[in-house]
C-alpha positions as CSV (number, residue, x, y, z in Angstrom):
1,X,21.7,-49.8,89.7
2,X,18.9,-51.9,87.6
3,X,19.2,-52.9,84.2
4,X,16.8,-55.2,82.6
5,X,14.8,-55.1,79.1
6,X,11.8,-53.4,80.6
7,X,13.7,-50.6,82.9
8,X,17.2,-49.1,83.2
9,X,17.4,-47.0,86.7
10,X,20.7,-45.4,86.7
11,X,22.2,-42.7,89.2
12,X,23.3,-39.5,87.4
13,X,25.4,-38.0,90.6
14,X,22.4,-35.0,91.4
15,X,19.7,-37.6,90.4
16,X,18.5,-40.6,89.2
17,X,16.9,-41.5,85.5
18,X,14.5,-44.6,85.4
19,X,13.9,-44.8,81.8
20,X,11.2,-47.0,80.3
21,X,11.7,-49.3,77.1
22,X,9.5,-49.9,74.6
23,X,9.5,-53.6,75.6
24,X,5.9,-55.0,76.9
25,X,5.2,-57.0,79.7
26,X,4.2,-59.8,78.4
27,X,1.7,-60.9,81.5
28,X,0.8,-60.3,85.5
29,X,3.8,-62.1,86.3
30,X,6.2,-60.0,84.2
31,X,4.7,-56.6,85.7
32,X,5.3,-58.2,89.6
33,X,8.8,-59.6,89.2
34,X,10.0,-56.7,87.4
35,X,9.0,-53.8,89.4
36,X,9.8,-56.2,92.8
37,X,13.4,-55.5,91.7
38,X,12.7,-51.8,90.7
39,X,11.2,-51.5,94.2
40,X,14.4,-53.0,95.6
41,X,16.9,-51.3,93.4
42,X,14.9,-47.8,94.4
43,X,14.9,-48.6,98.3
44,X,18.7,-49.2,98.2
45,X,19.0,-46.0,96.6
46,X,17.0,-43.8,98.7
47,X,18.6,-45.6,101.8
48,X,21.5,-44.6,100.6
49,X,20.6,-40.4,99.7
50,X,17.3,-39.1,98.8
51,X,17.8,-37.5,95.4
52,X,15.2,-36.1,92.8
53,X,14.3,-38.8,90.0
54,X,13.3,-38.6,86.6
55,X,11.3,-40.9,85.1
56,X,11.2,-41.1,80.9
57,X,8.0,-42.8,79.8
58,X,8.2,-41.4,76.2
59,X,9.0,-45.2,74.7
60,X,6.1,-46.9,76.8
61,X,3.5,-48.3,75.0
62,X,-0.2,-47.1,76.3
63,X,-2.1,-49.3,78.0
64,X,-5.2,-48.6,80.2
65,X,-6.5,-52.2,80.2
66,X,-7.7,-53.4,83.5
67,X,-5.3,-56.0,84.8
68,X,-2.7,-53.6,83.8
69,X,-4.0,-50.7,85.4
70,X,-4.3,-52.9,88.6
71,X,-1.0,-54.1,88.8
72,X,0.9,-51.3,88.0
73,X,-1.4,-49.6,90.8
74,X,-0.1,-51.7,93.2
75,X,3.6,-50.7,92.4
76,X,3.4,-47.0,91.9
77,X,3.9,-45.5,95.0
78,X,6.5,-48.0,96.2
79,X,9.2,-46.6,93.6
80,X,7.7,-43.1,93.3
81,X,7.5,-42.0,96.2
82,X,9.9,-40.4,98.6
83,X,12.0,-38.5,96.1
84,X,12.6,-34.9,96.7
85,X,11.3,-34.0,93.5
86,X,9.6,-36.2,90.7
87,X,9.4,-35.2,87.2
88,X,7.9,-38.2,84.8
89,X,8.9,-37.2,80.8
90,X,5.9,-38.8,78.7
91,X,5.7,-38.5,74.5
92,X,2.1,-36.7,73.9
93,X,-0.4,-34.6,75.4
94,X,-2.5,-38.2,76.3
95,X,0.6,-39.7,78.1
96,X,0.6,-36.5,79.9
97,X,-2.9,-36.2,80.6
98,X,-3.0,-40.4,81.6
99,X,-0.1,-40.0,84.1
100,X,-1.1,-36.6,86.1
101,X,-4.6,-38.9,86.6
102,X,-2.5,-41.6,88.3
103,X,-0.3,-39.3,90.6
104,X,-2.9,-37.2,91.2
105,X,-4.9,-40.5,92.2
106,X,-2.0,-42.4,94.0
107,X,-1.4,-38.7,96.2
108,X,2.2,-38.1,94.6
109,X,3.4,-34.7,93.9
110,X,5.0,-35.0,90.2
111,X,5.9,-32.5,87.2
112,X,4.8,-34.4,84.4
113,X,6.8,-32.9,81.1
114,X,7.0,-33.2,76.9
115,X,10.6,-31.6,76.9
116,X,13.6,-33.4,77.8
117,X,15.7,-30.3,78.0
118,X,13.4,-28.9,80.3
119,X,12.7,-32.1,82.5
120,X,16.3,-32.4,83.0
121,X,16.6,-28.5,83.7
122,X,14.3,-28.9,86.4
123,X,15.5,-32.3,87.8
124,X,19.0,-31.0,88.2
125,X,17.3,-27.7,90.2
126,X,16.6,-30.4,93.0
């Protein structure tokens, strides 16, 4: 569905895993062209069936810096929302604590997780 060094979005039949590499954007320009064909890639997809998604954030560096925070802002709701359910899978207590601020902040309704056995438990409930 999209593969490039920053995401791969993939569907997994009763939903569909965006995982996050450990691969930085390097500037503004990187963050906009990337998730542009994220947003794409995720409209498609829920044109096509609205299915729960799972997002993996455990190999994401942190980053709270400004310009960052802005621009990711911006892109958020555009690929998170509209998904039956949304469960985001982050590596530490922080990352957990970081992303329930941003949904909670951007209005989406997410299970944010440590466990991959039980974030994939619950994503395949539906």
């Amino acid at each position: 569905m999209h593969s490039t060094v920053f995401h791969t979005l993939e569907d997994r039949g009763s939903f569909r895993h965006l995982v996050r590499s450990n691969v930085p954007y390097p500037d503004r320009d990187a963050i906009v062209a990337e998730h542009t064909q994220l947003s794409d890639a995720m409209q498609l997809a829920r044109d096509a069936a609205a299915k729960p998604l799972l997002v993996d954030l455990r190999r994401a560096a942190g980053r709270a810096d400004p310009e960052f925070e802005q621009a990711m802002a911006i892109w958020r709701s555009a690929f998170l929302s509209g998904h039956p359910r949304l469960i985001v899978l982050v590596a530490t207590e922080l990352g957990r604590t970081h992303v329930e601020g941003h949904m909670k902040s951007d209005g989406n309704v997410a299970e944010v997780l440590l466990d991959e056995a039980e974030a994939l438990r619950r994503v395949r409930e539906g």
